[in-house]
N, C-alpha and C positions, 0 to 999 in steps of 0.2 A: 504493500500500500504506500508506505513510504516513497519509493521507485516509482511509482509513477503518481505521485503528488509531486516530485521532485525532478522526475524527469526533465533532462536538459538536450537543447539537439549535438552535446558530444556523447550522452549516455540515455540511450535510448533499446537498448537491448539489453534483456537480461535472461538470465538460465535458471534454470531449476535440475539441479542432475543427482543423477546415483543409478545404483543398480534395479537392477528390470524387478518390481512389486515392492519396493523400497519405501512407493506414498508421493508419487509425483502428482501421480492424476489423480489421487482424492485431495493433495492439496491446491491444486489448479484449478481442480471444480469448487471447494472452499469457494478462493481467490473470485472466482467469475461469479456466484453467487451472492459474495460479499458485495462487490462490486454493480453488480444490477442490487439491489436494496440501499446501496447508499449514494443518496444523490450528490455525485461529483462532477455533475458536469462529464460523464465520461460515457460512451458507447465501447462495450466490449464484445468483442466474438470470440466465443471458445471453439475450436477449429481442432479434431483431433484426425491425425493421418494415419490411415491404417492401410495396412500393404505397402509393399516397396516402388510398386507400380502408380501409386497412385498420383496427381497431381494436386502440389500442393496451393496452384493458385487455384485450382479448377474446385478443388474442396473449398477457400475459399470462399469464391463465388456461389457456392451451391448452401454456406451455410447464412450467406449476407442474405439471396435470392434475389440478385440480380437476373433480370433477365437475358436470355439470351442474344437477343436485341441489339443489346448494348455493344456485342464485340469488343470487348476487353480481353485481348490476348496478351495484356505482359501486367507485369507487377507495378510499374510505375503510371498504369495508364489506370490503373487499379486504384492506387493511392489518390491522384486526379480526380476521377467521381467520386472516391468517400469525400474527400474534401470541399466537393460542390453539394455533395447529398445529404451528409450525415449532420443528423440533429445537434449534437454536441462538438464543441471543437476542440476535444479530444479524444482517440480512440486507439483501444488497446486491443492487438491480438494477442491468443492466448494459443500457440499452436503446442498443442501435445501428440505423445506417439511418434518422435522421431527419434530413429536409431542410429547408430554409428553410420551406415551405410547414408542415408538422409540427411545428414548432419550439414555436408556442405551444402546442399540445396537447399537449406533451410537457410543458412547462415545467409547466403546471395540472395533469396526474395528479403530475406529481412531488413538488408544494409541497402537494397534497392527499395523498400517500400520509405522506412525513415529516412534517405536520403531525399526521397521524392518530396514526400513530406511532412514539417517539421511537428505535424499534430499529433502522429503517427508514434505509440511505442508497444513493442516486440517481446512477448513472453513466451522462451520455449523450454517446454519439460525433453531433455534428452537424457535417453540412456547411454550412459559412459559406462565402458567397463575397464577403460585403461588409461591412465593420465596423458597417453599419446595423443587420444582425441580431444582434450581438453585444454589445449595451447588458446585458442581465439578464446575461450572462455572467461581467461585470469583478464583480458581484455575488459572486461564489462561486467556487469553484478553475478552475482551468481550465489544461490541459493541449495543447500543438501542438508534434504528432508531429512530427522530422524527415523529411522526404521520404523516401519506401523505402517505398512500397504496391504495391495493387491495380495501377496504371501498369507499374509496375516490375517486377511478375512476371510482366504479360504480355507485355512487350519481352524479357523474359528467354526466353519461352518459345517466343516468334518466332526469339529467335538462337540457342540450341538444339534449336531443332523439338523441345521433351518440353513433357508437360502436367504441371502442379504441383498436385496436388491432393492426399498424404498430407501430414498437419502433418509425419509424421518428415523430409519435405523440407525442411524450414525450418528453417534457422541462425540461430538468435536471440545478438544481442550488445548488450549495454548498456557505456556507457562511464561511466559512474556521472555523469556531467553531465547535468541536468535538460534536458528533452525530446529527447536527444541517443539516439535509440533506432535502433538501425541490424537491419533484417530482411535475414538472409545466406540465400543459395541454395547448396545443397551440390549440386552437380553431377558433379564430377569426381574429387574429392580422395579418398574415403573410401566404402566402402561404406553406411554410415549415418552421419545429419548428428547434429553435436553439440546439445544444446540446454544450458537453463540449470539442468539436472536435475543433469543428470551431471558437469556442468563448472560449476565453482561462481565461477571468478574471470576478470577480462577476461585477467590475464595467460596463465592455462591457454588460452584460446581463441585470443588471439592467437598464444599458441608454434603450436598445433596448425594455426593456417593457416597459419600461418612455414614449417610443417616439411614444407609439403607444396609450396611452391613451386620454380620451379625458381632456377636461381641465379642468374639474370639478375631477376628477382622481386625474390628475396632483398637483391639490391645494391639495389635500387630503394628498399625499405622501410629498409636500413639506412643510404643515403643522407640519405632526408628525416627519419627518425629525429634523425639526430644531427646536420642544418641546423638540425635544430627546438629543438634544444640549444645551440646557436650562433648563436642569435637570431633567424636567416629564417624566417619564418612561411610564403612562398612560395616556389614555382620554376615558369619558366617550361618545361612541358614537352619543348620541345626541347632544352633543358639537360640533361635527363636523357639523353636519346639521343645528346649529347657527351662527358659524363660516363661514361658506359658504354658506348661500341658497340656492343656484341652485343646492349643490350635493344633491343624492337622495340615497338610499340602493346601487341603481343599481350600482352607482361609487365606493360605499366603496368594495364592490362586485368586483367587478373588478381589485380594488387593492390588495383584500381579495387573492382572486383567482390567481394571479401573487406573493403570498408568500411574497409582499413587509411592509405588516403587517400580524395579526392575530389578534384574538378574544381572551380575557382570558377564559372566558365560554363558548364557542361557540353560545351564542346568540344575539341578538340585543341590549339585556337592559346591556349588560357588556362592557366592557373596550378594548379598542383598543392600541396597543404596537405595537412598532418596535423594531426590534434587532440594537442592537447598531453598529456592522460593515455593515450592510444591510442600515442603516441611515448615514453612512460617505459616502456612494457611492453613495445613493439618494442628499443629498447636495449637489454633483459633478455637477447633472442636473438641480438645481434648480439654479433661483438666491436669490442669500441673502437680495439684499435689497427690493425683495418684497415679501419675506420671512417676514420679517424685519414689513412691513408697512399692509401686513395682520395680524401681531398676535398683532399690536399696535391699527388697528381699532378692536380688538375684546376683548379688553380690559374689557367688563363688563363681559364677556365671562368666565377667564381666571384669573383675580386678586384673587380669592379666591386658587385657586391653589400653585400661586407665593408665599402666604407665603410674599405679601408687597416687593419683587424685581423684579418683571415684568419689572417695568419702569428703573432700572437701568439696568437689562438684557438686556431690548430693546437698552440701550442706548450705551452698551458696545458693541455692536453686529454691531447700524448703524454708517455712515460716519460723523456724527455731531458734530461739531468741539465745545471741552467746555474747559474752563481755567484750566491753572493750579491750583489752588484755588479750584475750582470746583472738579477736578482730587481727592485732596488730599482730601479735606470732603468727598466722596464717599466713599475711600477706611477705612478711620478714621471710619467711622458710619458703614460700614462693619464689621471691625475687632471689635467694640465694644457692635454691636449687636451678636459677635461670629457667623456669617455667614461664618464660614471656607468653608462648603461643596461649597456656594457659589464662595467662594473669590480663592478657588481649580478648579473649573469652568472656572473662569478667565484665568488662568494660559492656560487651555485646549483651549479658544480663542485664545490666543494669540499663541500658535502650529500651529493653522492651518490658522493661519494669518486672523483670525476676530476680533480682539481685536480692539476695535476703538485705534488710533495712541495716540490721544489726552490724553491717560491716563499716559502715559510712555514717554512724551512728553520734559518735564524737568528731569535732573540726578538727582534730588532732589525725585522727585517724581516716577522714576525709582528705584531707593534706597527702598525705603517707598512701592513699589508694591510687591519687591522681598522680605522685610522682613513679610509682611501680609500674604503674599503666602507660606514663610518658616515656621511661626507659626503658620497658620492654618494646616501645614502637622503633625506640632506637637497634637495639640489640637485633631486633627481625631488619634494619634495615629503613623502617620507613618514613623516611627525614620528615619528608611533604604535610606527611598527613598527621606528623607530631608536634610540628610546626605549627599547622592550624590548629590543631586540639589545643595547644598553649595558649595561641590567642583565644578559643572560646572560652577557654578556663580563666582567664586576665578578666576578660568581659561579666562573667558571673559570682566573681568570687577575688573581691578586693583586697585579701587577705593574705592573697599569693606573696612570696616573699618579693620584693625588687631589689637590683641591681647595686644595692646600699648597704656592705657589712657592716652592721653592727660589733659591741662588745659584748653585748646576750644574744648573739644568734646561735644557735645548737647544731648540732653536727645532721637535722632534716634539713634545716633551712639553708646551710651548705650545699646540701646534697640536690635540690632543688635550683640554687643558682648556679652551680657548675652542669647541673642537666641544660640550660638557659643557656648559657655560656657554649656548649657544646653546638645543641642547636641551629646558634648562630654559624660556627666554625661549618656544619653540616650543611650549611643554607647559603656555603660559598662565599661568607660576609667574613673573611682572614683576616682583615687588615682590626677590623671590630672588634674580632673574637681576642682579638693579640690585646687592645687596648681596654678592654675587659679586664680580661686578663690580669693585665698592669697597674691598671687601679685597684683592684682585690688586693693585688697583693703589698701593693703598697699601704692598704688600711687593715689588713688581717687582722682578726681578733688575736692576742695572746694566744687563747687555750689554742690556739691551731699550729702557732709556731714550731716550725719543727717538727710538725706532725703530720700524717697520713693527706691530709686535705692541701696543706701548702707543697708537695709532693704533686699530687693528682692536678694540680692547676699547672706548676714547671710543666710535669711531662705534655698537658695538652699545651701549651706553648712549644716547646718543643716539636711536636707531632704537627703543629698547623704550620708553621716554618719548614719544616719538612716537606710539606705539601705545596708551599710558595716556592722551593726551592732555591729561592736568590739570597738566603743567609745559610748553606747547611752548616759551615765552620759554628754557629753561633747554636745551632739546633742539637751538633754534637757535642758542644761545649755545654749544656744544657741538661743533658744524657750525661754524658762523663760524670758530671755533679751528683746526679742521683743516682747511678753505681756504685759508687762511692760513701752513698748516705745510709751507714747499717740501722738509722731508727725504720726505714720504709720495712714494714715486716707485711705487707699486702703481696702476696705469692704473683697473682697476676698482675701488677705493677712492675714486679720485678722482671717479669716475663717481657714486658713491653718495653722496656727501659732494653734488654738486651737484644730481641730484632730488630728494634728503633736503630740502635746504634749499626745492626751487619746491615740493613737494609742501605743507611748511606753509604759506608768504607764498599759495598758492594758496586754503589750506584761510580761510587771514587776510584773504583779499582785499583786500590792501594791497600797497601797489607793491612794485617790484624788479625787478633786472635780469633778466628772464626771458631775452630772444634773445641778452645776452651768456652766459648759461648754458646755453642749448642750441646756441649755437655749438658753447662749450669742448665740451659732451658729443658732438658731432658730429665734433671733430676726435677725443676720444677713441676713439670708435667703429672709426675706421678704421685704428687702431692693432693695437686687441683682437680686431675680427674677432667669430663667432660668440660669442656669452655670453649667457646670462640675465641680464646686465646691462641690455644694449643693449633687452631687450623690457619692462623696467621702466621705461627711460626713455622708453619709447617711451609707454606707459601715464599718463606723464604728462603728456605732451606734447598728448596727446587729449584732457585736463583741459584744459590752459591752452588748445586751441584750442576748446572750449567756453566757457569760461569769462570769458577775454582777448579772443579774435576773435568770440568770438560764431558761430561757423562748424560748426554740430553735422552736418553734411555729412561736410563734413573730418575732424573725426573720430572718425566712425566707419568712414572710411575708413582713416586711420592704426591703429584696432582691426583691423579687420579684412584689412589688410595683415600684423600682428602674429601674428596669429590662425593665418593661410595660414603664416607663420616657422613655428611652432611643433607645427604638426601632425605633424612626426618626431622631435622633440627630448624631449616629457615632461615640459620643465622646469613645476616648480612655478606659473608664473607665470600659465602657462596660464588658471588659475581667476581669478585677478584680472580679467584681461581679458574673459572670460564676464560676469566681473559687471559692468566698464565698460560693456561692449557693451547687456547688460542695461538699464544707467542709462542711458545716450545712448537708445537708442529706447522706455522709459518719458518722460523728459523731451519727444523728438522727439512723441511721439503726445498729450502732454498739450496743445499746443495745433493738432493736425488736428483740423479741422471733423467728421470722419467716423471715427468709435472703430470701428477694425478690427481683428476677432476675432480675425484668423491672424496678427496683432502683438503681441496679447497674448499668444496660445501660446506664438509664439517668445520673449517677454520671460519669460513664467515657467519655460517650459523653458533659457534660461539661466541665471535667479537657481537653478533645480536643480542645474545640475551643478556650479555654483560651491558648494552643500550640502552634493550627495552627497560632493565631497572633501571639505569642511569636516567632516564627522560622521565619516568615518572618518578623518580624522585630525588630532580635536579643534581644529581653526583655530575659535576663538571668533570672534576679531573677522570671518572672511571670515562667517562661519556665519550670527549676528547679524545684517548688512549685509545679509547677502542675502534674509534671511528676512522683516526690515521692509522690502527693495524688493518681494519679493511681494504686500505686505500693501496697501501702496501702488497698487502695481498692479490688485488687486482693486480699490479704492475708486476707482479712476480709472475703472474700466471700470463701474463699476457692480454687482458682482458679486462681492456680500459680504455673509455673515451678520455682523452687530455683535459679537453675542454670543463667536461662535466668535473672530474676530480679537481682540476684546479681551484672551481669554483668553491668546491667542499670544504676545499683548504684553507682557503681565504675565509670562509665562512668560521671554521673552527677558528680563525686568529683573530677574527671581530668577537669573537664568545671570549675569549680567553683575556680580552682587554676591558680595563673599565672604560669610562666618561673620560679619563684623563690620558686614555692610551696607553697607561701602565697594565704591566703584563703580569696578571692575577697569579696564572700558575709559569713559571718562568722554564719548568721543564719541559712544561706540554706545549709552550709559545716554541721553543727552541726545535724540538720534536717537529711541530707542525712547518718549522721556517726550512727543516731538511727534508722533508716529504717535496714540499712543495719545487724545491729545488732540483730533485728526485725527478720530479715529474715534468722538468723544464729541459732537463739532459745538459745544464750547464754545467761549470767547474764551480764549487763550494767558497764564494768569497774566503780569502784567507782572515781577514779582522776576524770574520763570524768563527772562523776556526781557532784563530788564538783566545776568542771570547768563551770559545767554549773548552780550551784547554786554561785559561783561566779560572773560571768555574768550576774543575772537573768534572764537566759530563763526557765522563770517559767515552760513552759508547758511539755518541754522535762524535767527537774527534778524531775516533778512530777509523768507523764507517767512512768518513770525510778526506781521511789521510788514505786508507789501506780498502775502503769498498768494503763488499760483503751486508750482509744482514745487521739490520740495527736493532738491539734490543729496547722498546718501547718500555720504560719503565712509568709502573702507578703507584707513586711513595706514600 
């Protein structure tokens, strides 16, 4: 609908594809149905081609009911009279039933009707069975129905012996998620099946299948409902039949069958899910607290799932009143076992008003929920959206600490404006977050001195200078300091403080104790247990053995050991390591004899998703890095307009400059000034080259003096 309310004359044809009974033409006939009942100003013909022989203007013509008369023998003279004739001045065909074989003849009446003219737009359902026929496709919209067709209703009509053939048979549900279109069969429930006529919202349809199940149904959907609330995405089916006793196949079936779940595999011994908007409207019908005191008595069920937070889950979720005391060591043991995805959960309670009261019960503890909840958005990575939660938090609650140490400020209110402080740093604001910074420390309270907190502000000075690159002497003079400082007894502090310092001597290529440094951080490691620390060291550890050992085997074996850590954790770090991995098999393929394709795939589909995070939530420097290893990449493989990359380039060194033309991150500016150069086939100004043996950016000096592959570094 969108698509052609929006229709413009460069996008003017769209697709609907998948496999043969997959739900093209139940939802094209939707589409043409919806489409005559709402008045848009629009004429539609649903036009479907059957046989290989057959004419698709000729069908056409025979579904308008032009007469013969007329002699219209091409597509463009076609367009011509609708244009003189037709009621509305816009009109859409809807041609279905075309197969691979049909494809291109479909594709030329369509680009010859909208070319003709501009009133005119084009909706064809084809079956693809191989992405070979699907090139013109990525050309223009293109729509793939979820499963629930032509298949489906006639397995439907084998296990009730009925035939299906009035539309009022068909229960149409949309879950308002793109391609996520579910065709329901009204069988039993109701005299007449609902359609999207009469019943205007998912929530109305799903009460109305809610209300017709039976109770053993019933528990089933308010079950994975409110798993799906409490972070499990799956269950294994026989859990439910533990879970509940009395249900039997027959009820999952039933639920099955009403689209309110699905199968991962479509058999019995697999995994049962709900979609996540389809589970905020089944909670509407259930209730919570015996929601609540079913998944409490199924506890032996269920605990290995949890991951050890079941019984806080439960407890956040029911009416049970517990202290303040109570409140704060919940949240305390949270944040310290790094359960952010959890303690982000929380937050999702407390939206839709299921948060038990008693946690946020005291301002104290109010304070202490909003900063857990702030730092876990950090720890998962997500700058943007922690960013704004601060400001809506500033807006409702005046209380928040500001920018102003005090001599009674307490080790929360600390902890609060170095979250603030960080923030800023995350939100690309360096030169602020420094002068933050500087002012804190210049009014620290006493009780701090010397202690854990005036530590944690150095290092993030340190670390954002790292990032600017244009002071590292002062960054590792800053580091040195705090190695040196035996009061810091914070294990992961310490941790940081020592790949801070190999990650620059690395970036300097000048010696250092490298293996007495990743000792210490090895003995650290087995102190701390799981952290997002431990996969940053590891990160650089796969530096130094590229770079020291020369061993680019190794790793990206250590990546990819990291990689496998990380796949249920979330942490941020994640995307760094996409991008190492990234550089390790750009580097690795720059000297294979044989430039292979499906290497470069995988290499630009990792510098992507190191992007995709970076663009939503503004990481410059990951963003920048990864965008000039793509660029590199093309020029490696051969497979590069000049023109277009140049432009790209230019582009990242307008991002990379403020208002004043200063160069925010000075390694990614320098980075971007050798691609660019790269891509002109000139000789490397020599100033630029003493500026960067200057500087020690070993890698660009070296590439510049000696060629070869440049190692792209994100500090």
């Amino acid at each position: 609908m969108q698509f052609i309310k929006d229709s413009s004359e460069r996008r003017r044809i769209f697709y609907v594809t998948g496999k043969k009974g997959i739900g093209k033409t139940l939802l094209l006939l939707r589409l043409a149905n919806d489409l005559a009942k709402k008045k848009i100003c629009t004429t539609v013909y649903y036009v479907e081609i059957e046989g290989k022989d057959s004419s698709i203007l000729h069908k056409c013509l025979e579904m308008i009911g032009i007469p013969p008369d007329e002699k219209i023998g091409t597509a463009a003279s076609l367009a011509a009279y609708l244009d003189q004739a037709s009621r509305y001045p816009k009109i859409v065909f809807i041609l279905d039933g075309i197969d691979r074989n049909r494809k291109r003849d479909a594709d030329k009446f369509a680009e010859i009707l909208t070319n003709s003219s501009k009133n005119i737009s084009i909706i064809i359902g084809i079956t693809i069975e191989s992405l070979v026929y699907s090139q013109t496709i990525t050309l223009y919209g293109n729509l793939k129905p979820d499963i629930f067709g032509c298949l489906h209703l006639h397995e439907l009509e084998k296990v009730y012996n009925i035939s299906i053939t009035d539309p009022e048979k068909i229960l149409r549900l949309s879950s308002g998620i793109p391609t996520y279109v579910r065709i329901l069969i009204d069988l039993e429930h109701q005299n007449r099946a609902l359609n999207l006529s009469n019943i205007e919202t998912i929530d109305e349809i799903i009460w109305q299948q809610y209300s017709f199940f039976s109770n053993e149904s019933k528990k089933i959907v308010m079950l994975m409902a409110y798993l799906k609330l409490m972070g499990v995405d799956s269950l294994p089916e026989r859990k439910i039949y533990d879970i509940i006793p009395d249900s039997t196949p027959h009820h999952v079936c039933a639920v099955l069958d009403s689209s309110l779940i699905y199968r991962e595999n479509d058999t019995r011994d697999g995994n049962i899910r709900m979609n996540d908007l389809v589970a905020e409207s089944c909670r509407k019908c259930c209730n919570k607290n015996q929601a609540v005191e079913m998944i409490k008595n199924s506890h032996e069920h269920l605990e290995n799932i949890f991951d050890g937070t079941l019984n806080v889950s439960l407890l956040m979720l029911s009416d049970t009143h517990f202290s303040e005391e109570t409140g704060r060591e919940i949240l305390k043991n949270l944040l310290d076992g790094k359960q952010y995805l959890f303690l982000e959960r929380l937050w999702q309670y407390e939206q839709i008003g299921y948060l038990n009261s008693s946690l946020k019960e005291s301002h104290s503890n109010n304070q202490y929920f909003n900063y857990c909840y702030l730092n876990s958005l950090l720890q998962l990575g997500q700058y943007r959206r922690a960013y704004s939660e601060l400001a809506r938090l500033e807006e409702i609650d005046s209380a928040l600490p500001t920018l102003r140490p005090t001599e009674n400020m307490n080790a929360e209110d600390f902890d609060m404006l170095f979250l603030i402080i960080d923030l800023h740093h995350l939100s690309n604001r360096f030169s602020f977050a420094i002068s933050e910074i500087d002012a804190f420390l210049q009014h620290l309270p006493k009780v701090f001195k010397n202690q854990i907190q005036e530590a944690k502000l150095l290092y993030l000075k340190a670390h954002i200078l790292k990032h600017q690159g244009s002071d590292l002497l002062l960054a590792d003079n800053i580091l040195r300091g705090l190695d040196k400082n035996t009061n810091i007894q914070n294990l992961e502090l310490q941790m940081k403080i020592l790949y801070s310092r190999i990650a620059i001597y690395l970036f300097w290529d000048t010696s250092f104790d490298y293996e007495a440094s990743f000792n210490r951080i090895d003995t650290l490691a087995k102190e701390i247990g799981e952290s997002p620390v431990i996969m940053h060291a590891q990160r650089h550890r796969a530096i130094y053995t590229l770079k020291k050992l020369q061993d680019i085997e190794s790793a990206l074996t250590i990546v990819n050991n990291a990689l496998r850590s990380l796949e249920k954790t979330q942490y941020r770090i994640i995307y760094d390591l996409y991008f190492e991995k990234a550089e390790l098999l750009r580097i690795k393929s720059y000297a294979a004899e044989n430039q292979n394709r499906k290497v470069k795939n995988e290499i630009l589909s990792l510098y992507n998703q190191a992007i995709a995070f970076a663009d939503e939530n503004g990481d410059l420097n990951l963003r920048t890095m990864s965008q000039l290893g793509k660029i590199l990449t093309l020029h490696q493989f051969h497979d590069i307009i000049q023109s277009e990359q140049l432009n790209k380039v230019q582009k990242i060194m307008t991002d990379l400059s403020d208002e004043a033309h200063n160069h925010v991150l000075s390694i990614n500016y320098a980075c971007a000034c050798y691609v660019e150069n790269l891509l002109r086939g000139g000789e490397i100004d020599q100033n630029q080259t003493r500026y960067w043996e200057k500087m020690q950016y070993a890698d660009l000096a070296h590439a510049a003096q000696h060629g070869g592959p440049v190692k792209l570094t994100v500090m």
